[in-house]
N, C-alpha and C positions, 0 to 999 in steps of 0.2 A: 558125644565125645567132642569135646574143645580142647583140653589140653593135650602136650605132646606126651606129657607121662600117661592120660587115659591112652591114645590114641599106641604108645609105645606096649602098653599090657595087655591092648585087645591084640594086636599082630603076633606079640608072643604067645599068648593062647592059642592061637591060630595055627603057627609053626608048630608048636608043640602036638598039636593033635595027629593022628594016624593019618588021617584022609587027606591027599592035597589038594583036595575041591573046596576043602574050607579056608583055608588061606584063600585060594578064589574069591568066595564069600565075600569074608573080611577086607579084601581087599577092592570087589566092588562097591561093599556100604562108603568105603572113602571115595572112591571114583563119583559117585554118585554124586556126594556132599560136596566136592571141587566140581563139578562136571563133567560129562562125558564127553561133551565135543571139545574139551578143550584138551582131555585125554587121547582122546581118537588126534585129534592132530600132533601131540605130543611126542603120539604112540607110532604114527603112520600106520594106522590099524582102522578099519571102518567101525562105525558105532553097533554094529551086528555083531560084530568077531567078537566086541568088546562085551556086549550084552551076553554073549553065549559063552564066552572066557570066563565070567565072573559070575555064571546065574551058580554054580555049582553043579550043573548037568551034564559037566564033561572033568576029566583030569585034563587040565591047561598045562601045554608044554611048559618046561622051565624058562627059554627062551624067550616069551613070551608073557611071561610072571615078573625075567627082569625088565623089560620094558616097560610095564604097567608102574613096577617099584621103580624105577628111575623119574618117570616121567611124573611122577605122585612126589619127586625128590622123599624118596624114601630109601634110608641106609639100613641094610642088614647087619646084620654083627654079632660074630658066635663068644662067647661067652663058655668058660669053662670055670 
């Protein structure tokens, strides 16, 4: 994913699905691709919370989802 239209269709696929561990997911394949330490300090979150927040092996507070989507400058936006 390089551009913001790929990168805009995977997170709505993401959001749209039932589970919100996949948004998780999705949202640490971009974590990863910018970095984690640079997330973790973004986030004021350790690289552990952050590895376990996004492996998909937990539902991640929402609280905690906007921090990761801030710090990734990442806008949500509902659409009707």
């Amino acid at each position: 994913m390089q551009s913001d239209e790929e990168i805009t269709e995977y997170l709505t696929q993401a959001l749209m699905d039932d589970d919100p561990r996949v948004l998780g997911i999705a949202l640490g394949y971009l974590a990863k691709a910018r970095g984690i330490a640079d997330l973790a300090e973004k986030t004021g979150l350790n690289r552990e919370s952050l590895y376990k927040t996004l492996s998909g092996k937990t539902q991640p507070k929402w609280s905690t989802i906007n921090r990761i989507i801030k710090a990734l400058n990442i806008r949500i936006q509902a659409v009707t």
